[in-house]
N, C-alpha and C positions, 0 to 999 in steps of 0.2 A: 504494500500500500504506500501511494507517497504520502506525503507531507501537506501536499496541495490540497488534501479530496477532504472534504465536507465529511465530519459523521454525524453531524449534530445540526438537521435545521430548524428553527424554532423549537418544538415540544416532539419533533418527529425525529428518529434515528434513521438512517440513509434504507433501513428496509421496512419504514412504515411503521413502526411500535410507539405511542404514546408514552413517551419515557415521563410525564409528569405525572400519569396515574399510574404507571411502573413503581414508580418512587413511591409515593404514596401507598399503593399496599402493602410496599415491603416493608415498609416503615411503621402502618399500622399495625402490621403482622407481627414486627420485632415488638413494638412496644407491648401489644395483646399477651403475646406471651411471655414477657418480663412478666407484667401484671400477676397473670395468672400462677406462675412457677412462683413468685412472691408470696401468694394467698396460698398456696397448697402447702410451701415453707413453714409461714407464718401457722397455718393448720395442724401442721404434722409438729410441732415445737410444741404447740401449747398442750399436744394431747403427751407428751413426753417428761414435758416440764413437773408436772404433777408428782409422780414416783420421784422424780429426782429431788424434789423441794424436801420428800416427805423422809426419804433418809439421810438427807441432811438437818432435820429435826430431830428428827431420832437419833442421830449421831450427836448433835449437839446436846439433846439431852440427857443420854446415856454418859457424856463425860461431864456432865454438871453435877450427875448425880454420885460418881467416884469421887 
């Protein structure tokens, strides 16, 4: 390819693709599933967190009581 040729004119790439709603649903797509992979984190921690709070009560209180 030279140097000279065009791939970009206006919102069209030289074979016809609306590269501005290209962009755009990858873009929604990336951020959608940040979101989501965040919520099911955010899900899966608090269902975890539980058990682990509760032996470390229990640990703190078994050496308060020595």
């Amino acid at each position: 390819m030279d140097g000279d040729t065009v791939l970009v004119s206006y919102n069209y790439c030289y074979t016809g693709h609306d590269l501005k709603t290209l962009v755009v649903r990858r873009f929604f797509n990336c951020v959608a599933k940040n979101l989501v992979l965040r919520e099911m984190t955010n899900c899966a921690n608090q269902h975890t967190e539980l058990p682990s709070k509760k032996r470390k009560i229990t640990t703190l209180q078994s050496v308060a009581d020595h």
